[in-house]
C-alpha positions in Angstrom: -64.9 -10.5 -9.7 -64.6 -12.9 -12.8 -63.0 -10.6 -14.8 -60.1 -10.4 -11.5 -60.1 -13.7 -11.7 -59.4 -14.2 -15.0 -57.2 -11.6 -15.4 -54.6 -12.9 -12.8 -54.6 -16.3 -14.5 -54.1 -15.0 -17.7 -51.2 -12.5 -16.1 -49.8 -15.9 -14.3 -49.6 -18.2 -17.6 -47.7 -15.0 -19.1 -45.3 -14.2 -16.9 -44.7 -18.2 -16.4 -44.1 -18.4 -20.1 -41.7 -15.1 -20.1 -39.8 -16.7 -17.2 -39.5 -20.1 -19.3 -38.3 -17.9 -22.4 -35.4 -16.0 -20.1 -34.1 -19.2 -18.8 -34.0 -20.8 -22.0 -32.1 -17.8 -23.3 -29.9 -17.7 -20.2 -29.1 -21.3 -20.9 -28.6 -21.5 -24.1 -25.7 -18.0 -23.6 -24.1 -20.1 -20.5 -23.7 -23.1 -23.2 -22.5 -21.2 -25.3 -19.7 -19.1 -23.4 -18.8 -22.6 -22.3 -17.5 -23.9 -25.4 -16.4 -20.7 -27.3 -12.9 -20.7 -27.9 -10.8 -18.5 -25.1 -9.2 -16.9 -28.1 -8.4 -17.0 -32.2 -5.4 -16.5 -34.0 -4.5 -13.7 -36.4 -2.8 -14.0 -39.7 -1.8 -11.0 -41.7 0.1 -10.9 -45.1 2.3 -7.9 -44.5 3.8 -8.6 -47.8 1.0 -7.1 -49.7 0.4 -4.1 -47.1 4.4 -2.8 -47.7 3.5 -3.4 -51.8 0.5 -1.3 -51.8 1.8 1.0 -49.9 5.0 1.3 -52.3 2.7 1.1 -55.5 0.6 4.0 -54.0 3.9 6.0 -53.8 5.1 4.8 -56.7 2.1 5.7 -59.0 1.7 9.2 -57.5 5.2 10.4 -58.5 4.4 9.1 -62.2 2.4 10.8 -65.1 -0.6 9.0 -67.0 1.5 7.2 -69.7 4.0 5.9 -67.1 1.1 5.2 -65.1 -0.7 3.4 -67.5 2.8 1.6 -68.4 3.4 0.2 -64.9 -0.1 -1.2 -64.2 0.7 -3.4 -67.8 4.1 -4.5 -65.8 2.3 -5.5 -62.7 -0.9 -7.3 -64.8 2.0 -9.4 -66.6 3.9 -10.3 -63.2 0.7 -11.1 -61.7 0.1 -13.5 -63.8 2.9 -14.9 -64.4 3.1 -15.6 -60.3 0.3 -17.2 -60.0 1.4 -19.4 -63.2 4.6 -20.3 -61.1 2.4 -20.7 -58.2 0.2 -23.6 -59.9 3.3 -25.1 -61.0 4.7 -25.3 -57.7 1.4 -27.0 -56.4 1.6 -29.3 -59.3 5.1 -30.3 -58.2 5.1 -30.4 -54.6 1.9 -32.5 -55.3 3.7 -34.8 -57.7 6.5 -35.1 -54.6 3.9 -36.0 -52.3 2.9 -38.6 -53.8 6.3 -40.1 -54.5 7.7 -38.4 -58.0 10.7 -37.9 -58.5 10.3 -34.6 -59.6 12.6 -31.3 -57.4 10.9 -28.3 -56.9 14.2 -26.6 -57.3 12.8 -25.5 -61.1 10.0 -23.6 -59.5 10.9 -19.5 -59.5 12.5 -18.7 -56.0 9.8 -15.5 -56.0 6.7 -18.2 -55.3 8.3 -20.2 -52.6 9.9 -17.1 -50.5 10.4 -18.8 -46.8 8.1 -17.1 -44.4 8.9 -14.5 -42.2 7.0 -14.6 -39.0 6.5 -11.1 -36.9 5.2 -11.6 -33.3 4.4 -8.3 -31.0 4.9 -8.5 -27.6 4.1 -5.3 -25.3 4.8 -6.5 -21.6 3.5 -5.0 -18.6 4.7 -5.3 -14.6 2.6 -8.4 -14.3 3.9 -10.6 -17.8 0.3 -11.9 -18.0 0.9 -11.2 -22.2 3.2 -14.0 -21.8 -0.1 -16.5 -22.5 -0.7 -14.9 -25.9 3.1 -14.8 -26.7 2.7 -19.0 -26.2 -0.2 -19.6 -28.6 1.5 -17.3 -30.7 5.1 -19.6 -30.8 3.4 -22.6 -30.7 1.4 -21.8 -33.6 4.5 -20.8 -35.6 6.4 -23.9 -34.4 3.3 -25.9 -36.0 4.8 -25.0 -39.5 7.9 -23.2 -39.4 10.8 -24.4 -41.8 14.5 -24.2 -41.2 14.9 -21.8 -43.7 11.9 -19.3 -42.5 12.7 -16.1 -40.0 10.9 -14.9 -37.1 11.3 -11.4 -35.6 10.0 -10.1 -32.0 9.0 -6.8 -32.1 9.6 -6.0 -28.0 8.8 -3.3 -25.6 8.9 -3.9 -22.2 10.3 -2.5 -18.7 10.2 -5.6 -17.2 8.4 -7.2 -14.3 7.8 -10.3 -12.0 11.0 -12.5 -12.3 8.5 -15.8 -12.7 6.2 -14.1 -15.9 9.1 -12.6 -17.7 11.3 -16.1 -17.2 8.2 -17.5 -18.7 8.3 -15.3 -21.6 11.9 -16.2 -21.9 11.6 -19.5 -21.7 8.9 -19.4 -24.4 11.2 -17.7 -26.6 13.7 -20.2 -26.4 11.8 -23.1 -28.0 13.1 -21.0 -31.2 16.4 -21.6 -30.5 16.2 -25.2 -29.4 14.4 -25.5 -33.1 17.6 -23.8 -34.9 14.7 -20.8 -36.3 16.4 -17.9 -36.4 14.9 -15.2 -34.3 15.4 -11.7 -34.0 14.6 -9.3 -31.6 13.3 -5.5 -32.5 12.8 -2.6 -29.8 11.8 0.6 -30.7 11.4 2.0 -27.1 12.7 0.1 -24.7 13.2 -3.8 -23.3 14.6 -3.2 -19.8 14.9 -6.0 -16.9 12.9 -8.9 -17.8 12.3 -6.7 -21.5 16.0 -7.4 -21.6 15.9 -11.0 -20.3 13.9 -11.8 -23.5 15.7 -9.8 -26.0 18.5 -11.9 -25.3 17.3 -14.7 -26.5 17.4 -13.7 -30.2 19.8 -14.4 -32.5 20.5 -11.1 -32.5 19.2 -7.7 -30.9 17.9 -4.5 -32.9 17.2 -1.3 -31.5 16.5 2.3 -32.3 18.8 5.1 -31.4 17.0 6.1 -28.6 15.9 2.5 -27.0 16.0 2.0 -23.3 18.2 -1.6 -22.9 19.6 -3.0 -19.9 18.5 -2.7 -16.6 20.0 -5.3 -15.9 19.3 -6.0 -11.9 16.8 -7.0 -8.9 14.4 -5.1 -7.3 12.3 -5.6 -4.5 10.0 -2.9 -2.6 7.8 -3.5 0.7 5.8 -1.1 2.7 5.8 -1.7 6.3 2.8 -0.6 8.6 4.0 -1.8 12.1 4.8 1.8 13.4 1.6 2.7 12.5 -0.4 -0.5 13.9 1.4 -0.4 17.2 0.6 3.1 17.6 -3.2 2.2 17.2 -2.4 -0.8 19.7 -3.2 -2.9 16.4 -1.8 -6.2 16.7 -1.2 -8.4 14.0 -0.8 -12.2 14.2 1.5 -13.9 11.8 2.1 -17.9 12.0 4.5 -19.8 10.3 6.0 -22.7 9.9 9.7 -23.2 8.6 12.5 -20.3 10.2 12.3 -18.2 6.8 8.5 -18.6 5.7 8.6 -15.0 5.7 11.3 -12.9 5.9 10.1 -9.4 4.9 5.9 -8.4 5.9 3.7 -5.5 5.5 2.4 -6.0 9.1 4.7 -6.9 11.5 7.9 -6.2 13.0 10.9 -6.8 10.5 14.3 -8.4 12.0 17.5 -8.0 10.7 17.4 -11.9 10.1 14.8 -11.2 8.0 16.1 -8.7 5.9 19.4 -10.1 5.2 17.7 -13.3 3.9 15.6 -10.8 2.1 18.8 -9.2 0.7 20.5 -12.5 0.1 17.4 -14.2 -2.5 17.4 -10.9 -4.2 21.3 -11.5 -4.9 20.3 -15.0 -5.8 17.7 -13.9 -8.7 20.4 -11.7 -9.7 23.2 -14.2 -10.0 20.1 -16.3 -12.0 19.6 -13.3 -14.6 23.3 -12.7 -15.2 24.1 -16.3 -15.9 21.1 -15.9 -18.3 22.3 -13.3 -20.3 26.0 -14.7 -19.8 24.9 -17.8 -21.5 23.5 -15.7 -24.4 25.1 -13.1 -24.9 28.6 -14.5 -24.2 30.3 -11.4 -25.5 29.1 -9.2 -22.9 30.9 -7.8 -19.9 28.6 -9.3 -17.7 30.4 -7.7 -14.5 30.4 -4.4 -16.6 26.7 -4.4 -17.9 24.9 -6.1 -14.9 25.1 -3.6 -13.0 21.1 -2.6 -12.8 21.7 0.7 -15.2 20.4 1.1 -18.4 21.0 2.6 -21.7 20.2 4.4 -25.0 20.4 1.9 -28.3 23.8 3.9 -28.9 25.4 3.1 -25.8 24.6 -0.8 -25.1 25.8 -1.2 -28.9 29.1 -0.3 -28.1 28.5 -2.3 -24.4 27.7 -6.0 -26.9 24.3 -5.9 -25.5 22.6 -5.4 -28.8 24.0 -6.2 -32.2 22.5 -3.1 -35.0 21.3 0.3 -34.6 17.6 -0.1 -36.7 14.0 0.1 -36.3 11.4 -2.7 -36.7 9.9 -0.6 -39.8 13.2 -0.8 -41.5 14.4 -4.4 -40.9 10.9 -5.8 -42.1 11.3 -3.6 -45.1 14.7 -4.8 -45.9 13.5 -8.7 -46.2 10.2 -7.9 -48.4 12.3 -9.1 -51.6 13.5 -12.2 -50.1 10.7 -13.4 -47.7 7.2 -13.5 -47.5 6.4 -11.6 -44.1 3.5 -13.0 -41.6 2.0 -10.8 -39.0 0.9 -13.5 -35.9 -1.2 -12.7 -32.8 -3.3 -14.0 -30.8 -6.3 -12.4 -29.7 -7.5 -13.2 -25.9 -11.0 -12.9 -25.1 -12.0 -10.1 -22.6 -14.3 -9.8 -19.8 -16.2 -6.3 -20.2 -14.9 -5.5 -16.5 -10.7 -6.6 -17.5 -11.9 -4.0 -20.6 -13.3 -1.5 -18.5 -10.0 -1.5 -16.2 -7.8 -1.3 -18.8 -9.1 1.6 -20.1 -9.2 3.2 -16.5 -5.5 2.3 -16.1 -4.8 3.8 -19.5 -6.2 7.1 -18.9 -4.2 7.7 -15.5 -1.1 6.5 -17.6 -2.0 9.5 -19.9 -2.5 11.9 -17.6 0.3 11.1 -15.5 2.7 11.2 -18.6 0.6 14.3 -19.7 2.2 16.0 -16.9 5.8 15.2 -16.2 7.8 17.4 -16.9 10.4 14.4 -17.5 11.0 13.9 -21.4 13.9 10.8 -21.2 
């Protein structure tokens, strides 16, 4: 019985000692969570991506010789670039510290102004809106009056309070005098719209949905349903139009014509918006809740140039050093796991609609 005795000391000090080790490790992981950052920022040169990707095309259409020839061409810009570049270090250095010294002798190729490209992909709920703020802020922090910034957008809107977020957002480049663009290559519809208009200027593909611009408001009622179960539901407010529309209960007329009458409200709210911004539009015309192809709302002043982001990036590579800026939000493994879920159905269900437009 020694042994048994010894044994289940020896099996208490272990698993005491395991237990220690696991809460130490839990600890140290809660700590840590705790002050990791909720996100990081990322930079991208686009600049050298679009030159590789032209040298690549460049070089394979070109025998050895002229190969060889146009690698000696590059070598010798090269280098002469990052000569300029010291140079203009050494000057704005020498300005810094109070020389008299202009950097206007500096070659305009080394101090291209930035162009700065922010993605936004919205969904019903505008909860992208929080990246979309780290990501203007962040630009904001260094932007120059001469630098760019374009939006590549796709949305079909959403909740009025997110999307007049994202437009609001939008607008600190406007109250800063940074030009801003605004790309769609599918569609920016409703709120989408409500922050396209906010550019500068509007581009779209041929085919982009734009537009849509109108209210809408959809609530299932149950009451039928409970009353024939002799369900009853209780509902207590305070103030006559608290609620006006439920789920649950009976619906008055009262209800739904205040219901009716804050719907017209958000929509006389949108079309002053885009009014205000797009002063050139019809607003009576376009504001009617329909939307159209990139074609279409061209003629209609809703957007300014037929183009795709691809192109418009492409056409400021000689003059502009282009920035690619997104901010990455930390995940749970469970928001993960649904929005893979959610983006599965949204396969499927597109997999088999027979609807093309």
């Amino acid at each position: 019985m020694e042994w048994l005795s010894q044994y289940l000391v020896f099996l208490a000090e272990t698993v005491t000692i395991v237990i220690a080790i696991i809460t130490i490790l839990l600890f140290i992981l809660v700590q840590r969570k705790k002050s990791a950052p909720s996100g990081s920022l990322e930079i991208k040169d686009l600049t050298e991506e679009y030159r590789d990707i032209k040298e690549t095309m460049l070089l394979s259409t070109m025998d050895d010789f002229a190969n060889k020839e146009y690698n000696k061409q590059q070598k010798k810009i090269r280098k002469e670039e990052k000569k300029q570049q010291k140079q203009a270090l050494k000057t704005k250095t020498d300005n810094l510290a109070g020389q008299e010294e202009q950097t206007k002798n500096v070659d305009s190729t080394v101090c291209k102004p930035n162009c700065y490209v922010l993605s936004f992909n919205g969904s019903i709920d505008a909860h992208e809106v929080e990246d979309l703020r780290q990501e203007v802020t962040a630009v904001l922090s260094v932007v120059k009056p001469e630098d760019k910034v374009i939006l590549k957008l796709e949305s079909p809107g959403g909740v009025v309070h997110g999307y007049g977020l994202a437009a609001s957002q939008l607008l600190r480049f406007r109250q800063r005098d940074i030009h801003l663009t605004a790309v769609v290559d599918k569609v920016a519809a409703s709120g989408g719209y409500m922050m396209a208009c906010t550019a500068n200027e509007i581009i779209a593909a041929p085919f982009a949905i734009i537009g849509s611009i109108g209210v809408v408001a959809q609530i299932p009622n149950f009451h039928r349903l409970l009353k024939k179960n002799d369900i009853d539901i209780e509902l207590q407010t305070a103030g006559q139009y608290k609620r006006t529309l439920t789920m649950f209960g009976e619906n008055t007329e009262a209800g739904r014509q205040k219901f009716q009458q804050e719907l017209e409200e958000t929509h006389l709210l949108f079309k002053d918006f885009v009014a205000e911004n797009r002063p050139n539009v019809n607003i009576e015309e376009v504001a009617t809740g329909e939307h159209w192809f990139a074609v279409q709302a061209k003629d209609k002043g809703l957007i300014d140039e037929i183009n795709t982001s691809d192109d418009v990036i492409l056409s400021l590579l000689e003059n502009y050093k282009i920035m690619s800026v997104k901010y990455h939000r930390r995940k749970k493994l469970t928001d993960r796991l649904t929005k893979n879920i959610v983006s599965g159905i949204e396969r499927l269900l597109f997999r088999n609609s027979r609807t093309i437009y």
